[in-house]
N, C-alpha and C positions, 0 to 999 in steps of 0.2 A: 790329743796330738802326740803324747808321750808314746801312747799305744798305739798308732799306728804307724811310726818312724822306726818303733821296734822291730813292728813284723815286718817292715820295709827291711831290716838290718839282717834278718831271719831268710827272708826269701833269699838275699842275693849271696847269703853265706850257702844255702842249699845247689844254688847256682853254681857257685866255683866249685867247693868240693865233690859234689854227687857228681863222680865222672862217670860211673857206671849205671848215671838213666839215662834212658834212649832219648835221641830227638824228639819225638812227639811229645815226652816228656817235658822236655827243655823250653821246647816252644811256648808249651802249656802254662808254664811259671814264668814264662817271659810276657803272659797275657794277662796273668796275674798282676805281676809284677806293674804293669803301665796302668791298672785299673782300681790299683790303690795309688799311686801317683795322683791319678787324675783328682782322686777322693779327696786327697791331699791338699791338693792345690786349691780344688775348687770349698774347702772346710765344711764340704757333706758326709757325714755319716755313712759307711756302706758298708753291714754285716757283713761280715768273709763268708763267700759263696751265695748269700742270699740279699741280690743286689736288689733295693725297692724304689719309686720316687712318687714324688703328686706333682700331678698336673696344675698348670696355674689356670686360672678362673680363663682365662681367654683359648687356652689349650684345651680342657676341660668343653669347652663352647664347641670347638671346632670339632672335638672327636665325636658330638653329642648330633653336630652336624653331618659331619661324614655318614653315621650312620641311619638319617632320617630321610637324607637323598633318595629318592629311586630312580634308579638307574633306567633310564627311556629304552624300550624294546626296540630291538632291531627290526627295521625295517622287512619286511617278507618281499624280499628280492625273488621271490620263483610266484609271484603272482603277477605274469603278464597281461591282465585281462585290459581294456582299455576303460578309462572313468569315465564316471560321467557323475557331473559337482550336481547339485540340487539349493534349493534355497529352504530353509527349515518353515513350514506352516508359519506365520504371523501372528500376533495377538488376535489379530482382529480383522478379519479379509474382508477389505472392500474393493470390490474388482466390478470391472466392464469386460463385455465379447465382442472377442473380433472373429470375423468368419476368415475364412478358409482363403476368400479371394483376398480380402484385405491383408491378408499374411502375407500375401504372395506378392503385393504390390508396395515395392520399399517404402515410398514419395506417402502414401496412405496409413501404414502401420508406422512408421517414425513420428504420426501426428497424434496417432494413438500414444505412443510409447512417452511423446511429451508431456501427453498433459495427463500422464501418472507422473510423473517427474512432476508439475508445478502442481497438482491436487494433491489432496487426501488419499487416492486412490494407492492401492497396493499389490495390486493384483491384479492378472488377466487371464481370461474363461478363452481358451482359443479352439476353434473346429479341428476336429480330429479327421471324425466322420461325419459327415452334414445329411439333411435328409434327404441327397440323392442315394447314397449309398456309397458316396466314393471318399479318398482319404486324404488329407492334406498333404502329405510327405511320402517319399519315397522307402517303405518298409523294407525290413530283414525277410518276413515271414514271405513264402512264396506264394501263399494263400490267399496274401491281400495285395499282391503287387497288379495284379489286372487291376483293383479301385484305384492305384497311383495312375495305372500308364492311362485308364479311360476317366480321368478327373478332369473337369476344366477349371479349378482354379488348386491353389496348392502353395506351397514354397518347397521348391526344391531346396532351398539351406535350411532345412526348418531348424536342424541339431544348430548352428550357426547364429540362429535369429534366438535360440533360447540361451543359448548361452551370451548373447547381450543384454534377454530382458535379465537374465541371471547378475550379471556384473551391475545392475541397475538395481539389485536389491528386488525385483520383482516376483512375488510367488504365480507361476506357470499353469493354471488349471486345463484339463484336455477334455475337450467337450466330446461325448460319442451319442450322435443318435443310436440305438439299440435293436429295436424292433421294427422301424420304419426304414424301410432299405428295399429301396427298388432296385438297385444295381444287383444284389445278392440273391432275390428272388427272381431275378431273370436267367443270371446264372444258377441258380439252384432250385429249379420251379417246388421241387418237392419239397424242400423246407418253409414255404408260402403259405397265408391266409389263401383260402380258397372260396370260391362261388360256392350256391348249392349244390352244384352240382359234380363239388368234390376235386373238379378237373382244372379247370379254369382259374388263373390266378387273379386274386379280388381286389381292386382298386380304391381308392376312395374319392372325395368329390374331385381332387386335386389330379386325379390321377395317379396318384402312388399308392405302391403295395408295401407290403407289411410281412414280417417274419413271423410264424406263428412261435408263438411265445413257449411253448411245451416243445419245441424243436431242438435237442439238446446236442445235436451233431451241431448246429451253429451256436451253443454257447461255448464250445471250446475255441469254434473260429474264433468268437468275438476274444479269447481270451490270449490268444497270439498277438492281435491286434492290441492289447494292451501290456504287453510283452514290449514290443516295439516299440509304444510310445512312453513306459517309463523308461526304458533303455536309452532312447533319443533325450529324454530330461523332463519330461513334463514331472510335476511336482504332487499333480492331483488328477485323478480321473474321474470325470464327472460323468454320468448315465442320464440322459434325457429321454424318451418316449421307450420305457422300460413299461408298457401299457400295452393293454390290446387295444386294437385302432378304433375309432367313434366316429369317423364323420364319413359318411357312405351311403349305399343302401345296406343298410343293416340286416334285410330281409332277405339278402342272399349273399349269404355270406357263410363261409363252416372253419372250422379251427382242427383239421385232419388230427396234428400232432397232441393237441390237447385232449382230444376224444377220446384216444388211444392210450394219454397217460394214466397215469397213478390215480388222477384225481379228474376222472372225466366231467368233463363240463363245466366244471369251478376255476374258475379265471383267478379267483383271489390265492386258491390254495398251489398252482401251477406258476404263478407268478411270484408267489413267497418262494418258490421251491429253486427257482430262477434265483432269487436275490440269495438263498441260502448256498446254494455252489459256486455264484460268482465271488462272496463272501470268504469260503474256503479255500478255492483254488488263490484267490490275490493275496492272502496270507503265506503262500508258499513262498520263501526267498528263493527256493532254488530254481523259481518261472525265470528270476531277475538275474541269476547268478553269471551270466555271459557276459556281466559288466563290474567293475567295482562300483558302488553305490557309495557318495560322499555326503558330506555337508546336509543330508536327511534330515538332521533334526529328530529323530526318534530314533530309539533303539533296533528297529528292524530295515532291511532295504528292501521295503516293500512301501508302494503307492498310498498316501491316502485317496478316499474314495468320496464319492456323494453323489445323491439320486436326486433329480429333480421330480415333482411331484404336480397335481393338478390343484391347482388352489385350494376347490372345494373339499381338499381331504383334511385338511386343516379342522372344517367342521361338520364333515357327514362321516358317519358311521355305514352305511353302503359302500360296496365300492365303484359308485358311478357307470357301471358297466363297462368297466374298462381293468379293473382287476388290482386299483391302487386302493391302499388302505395304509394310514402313516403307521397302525402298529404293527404290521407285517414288514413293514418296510427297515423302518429303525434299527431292530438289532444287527444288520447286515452290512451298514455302512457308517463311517464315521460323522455324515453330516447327512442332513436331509433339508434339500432346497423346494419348498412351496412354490409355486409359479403364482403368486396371491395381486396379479394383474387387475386392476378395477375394473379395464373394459370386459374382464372374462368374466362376471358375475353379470346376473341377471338385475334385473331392474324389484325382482320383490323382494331383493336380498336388503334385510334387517328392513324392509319397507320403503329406502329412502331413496326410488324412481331410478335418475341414472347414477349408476354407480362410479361415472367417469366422473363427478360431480362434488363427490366425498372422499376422493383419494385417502385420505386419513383414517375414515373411517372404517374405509372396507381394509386395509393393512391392519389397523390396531386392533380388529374383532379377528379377524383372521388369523393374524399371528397367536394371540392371548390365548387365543381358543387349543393352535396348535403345542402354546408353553406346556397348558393345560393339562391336555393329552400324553406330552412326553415324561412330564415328569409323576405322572399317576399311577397308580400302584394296582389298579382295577380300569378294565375297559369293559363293554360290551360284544367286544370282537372277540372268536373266536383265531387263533393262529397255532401254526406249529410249536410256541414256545408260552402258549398262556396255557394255564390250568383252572380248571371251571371250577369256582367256591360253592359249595352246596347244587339245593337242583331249584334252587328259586327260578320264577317267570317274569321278567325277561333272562335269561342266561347273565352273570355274572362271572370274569376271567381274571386272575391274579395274571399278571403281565411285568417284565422287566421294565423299569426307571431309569430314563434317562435325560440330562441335564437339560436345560434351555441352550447350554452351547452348541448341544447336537442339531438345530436347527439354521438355517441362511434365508434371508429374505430377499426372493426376485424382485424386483424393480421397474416398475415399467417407464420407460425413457422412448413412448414412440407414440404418434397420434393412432389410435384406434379409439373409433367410440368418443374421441374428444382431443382439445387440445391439452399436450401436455409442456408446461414451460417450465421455470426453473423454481416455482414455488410447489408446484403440484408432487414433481421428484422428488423435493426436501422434505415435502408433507411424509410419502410416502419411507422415507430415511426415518425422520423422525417417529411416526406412529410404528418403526421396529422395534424403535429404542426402547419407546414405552412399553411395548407389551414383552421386552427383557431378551429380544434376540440382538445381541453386536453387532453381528455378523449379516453384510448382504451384497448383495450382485447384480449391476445393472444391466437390463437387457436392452438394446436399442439394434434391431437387426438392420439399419443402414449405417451403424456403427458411427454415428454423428452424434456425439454427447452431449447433452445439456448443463455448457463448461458452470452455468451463473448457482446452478445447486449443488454445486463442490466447493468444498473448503479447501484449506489451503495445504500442503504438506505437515504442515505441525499437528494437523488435526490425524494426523496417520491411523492414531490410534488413541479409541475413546474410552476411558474406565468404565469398568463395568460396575454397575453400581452396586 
């Protein structure tokens, strides 16, 4: 204290006498001067010129805070694009389809929309494109706006209707028929299955035409068309009769574009080639980028994807003459959906008569069989992306591995072949479980559910075991 009342004595003698230092001087010892005061007063310590302190423990806290903050990035104000929110994939999708007309009809799809509200259910599979050829919503693309204006069913608010199942927690899947498209093959005869005789566009029993599958002037079409519909909101794009056509006369029948490709006459290897550039091109953000992409749920704003598949590919190694094969299929899309229907198998499947009869059984062998398949490290298929081990007889391929989640289980919810009630469905639920797919999707195309084989919302989503 002695010594610091000293220099306190020292300063202010320097003050009066030194008449000959300048103001800036003056100032300077007058700043001094108040800063040994303070020292003073307050009975801290403060070296002359090298002034030091500590922080106290709660000071110390907050500086330690200050600096662990990150400061939130400004907003990018010079991105006007307009959003569109998304709902993230689910644990565990269990969803029903609603066609095209039922979107369009309020009173019918609010009845839908209920009873994923009071079930389990979490999800809905809705028409894009249905197997007319034409399209639920009114598009961007100029390409597909004739399938809007010559639709007869549709929702003109579809963006509207998605963003309510959206507020409702609902994940959006968007159903596209693919290859079955009479409306495009009338406008576009040359991209057509054709008769034998080359000219004539080819029907089937039903009378609808088919796109030949090696037509790759219509894989970009189709690929605008899903342009539009992840931009509008849909969550997931789903591909159904991604096939060349079966039920016809077979016998006159020619595939022009396929002839002509890369891989004449092999359905399987023209069809893989099909999933391999629809694969690449829906990987691009910048197909998406006319929109901001929200709420995704994954790191890219790009659509997931899944192929619907024919039952039997689950457990034939052919490709049924229609060009599906589940290892060709796989690596190209995030999920792959079996159509594994009881009434679609035959009667000597696994021996046991009608197969409408064993719901259980024909799902649990089918599925198991497709676990099987995905997660194995060796097929007997040859594909684009398998490599043949040695030259043994039958041909052996090392093949990419992929999980049992990669798999969805169709559901059949409609009388074909037999009655189906509310024990038959759950049969069908359950013999997924067991053969280790979560994951499934009921089909019932008069879109009337069978409420008694759904559980209840709590059940939303089942561990996986």
């Amino acid at each position: 204290m002695i010594r610091l009342l000293k220099r306190q004595r020292r300063c202010l003698t320097i003050v009066r006498y030194n008449r000959g230092v300048s103001v800036k001087h003056r100032v300077s010892l007058i700043i001094i001067l108040l800063v040994t005061v303070t020292a003073v007063l307050s009975n801290v310590y403060i070296p002359w010129f090298d002034v030091t302190y500590e922080l106290t423990a709660a000071g110390d806290v907050r500086e330690r805070v200050k600096d662990s903050v990150e400061v939130p990035e400004t907003p990018d104000l010079t991105d006007s694009r307009p959003i569109t929110t998304h709902v993230p994939l689910p644990k565990q999708v269990k969803a029903i389809y609603m066609t095209a007309c039922v979107a369009g009809t309020p009173a019918f799809r609010e009845r839908l929309v209920q009873l994923v509200k009071e079930t389990e259910i979490n999800s809905i599979v809705l028409d894009i494109k249905d197997y007319s050829g034409a399209i639920s919503f009114p598009p961007e693309s100029p390409h597909w706006k004739p399938a809007w204006e010559r639709a007869e069913c549709g929702a003109r608010d579809m963006r509207a209707f998605i963003e309510q199942l959206h507020r409702e927690n609902i994940f959006v899947i968007g159903r596209i028929t693919v290859f079955q498209d009479p409306f495009t093959a009338s406008r576009f005869p040359h991209l057509a299955v054709k008769r034998a005789d080359g000219q004539t566009v080819w029907r089937d029993g039903k009378g609808l035409s088919f796109i030949d599958v090696a037509a790759r002037e219509y894989w970009d079409q189709l690929i605008e068309l899903v342009a539009d519909s992840y931009n509008i909101g849909f969550d997931e794009l789903n591909f159904d009769y991604v096939r060349y056509p079966s039920d016809g006369n077979m016998l006159d029948i020619s595939f022009p574009h396929s002839a002509g490709s890369k891989w004449p006459g092999d359905k399987q290897a023209n069809l893989e080639a099909f999933f391999a550039y629809l694969s690449h091109a829906l990987d691009d953000e910048s197909r998406f980028a006319a929109y901001r992409h929200e709420n995704t749920g994954r790191a890219s704003s790009t659509p997931w994807t899944s192929a619907d598949l024919f039952g039997m590919t689950t457990t034939n190694t052919d490709d049924l003459s229609i060009g599906q094969i589940q290892e060709r299929a796989a690596p190209y899309f995030d999920f792959i959906a079996p159509m594994v229907y009881p009434s679609h198998y035959p009667r000597t499947y696994l021996g046991l008569g009608n197969p409408n009869d064993y719901p259980y059984k024909i799902v649990y062998h089918a599925m198991s069989s497709g676990v099987a398949r995905m997660v194995a490290s060796t097929t007997p298929v040859a594909g684009f992306l398998h490599t043949r081990i040695g030259t043994t007889t039958p041909a052996v391929f090392a093949k990419p591995m992929y999980g049992r989640e990669r798999l969805r289980t169709w559901i059949q919810d409609f009388d074909y072949g037999g009655d189906y009630d509310a024990a038959d469905v759950r049969a069908q639920i359950q013999a997924s479980y067991d053969a280790g797919v979560m994951d499934w999707m009921i089909w019932a195309p008069s879109n009337i559910y069978t409420r008694g084989a759904l559980l209840g919302p709590e059940a939303s989503e089942r561990s996986i075991p």
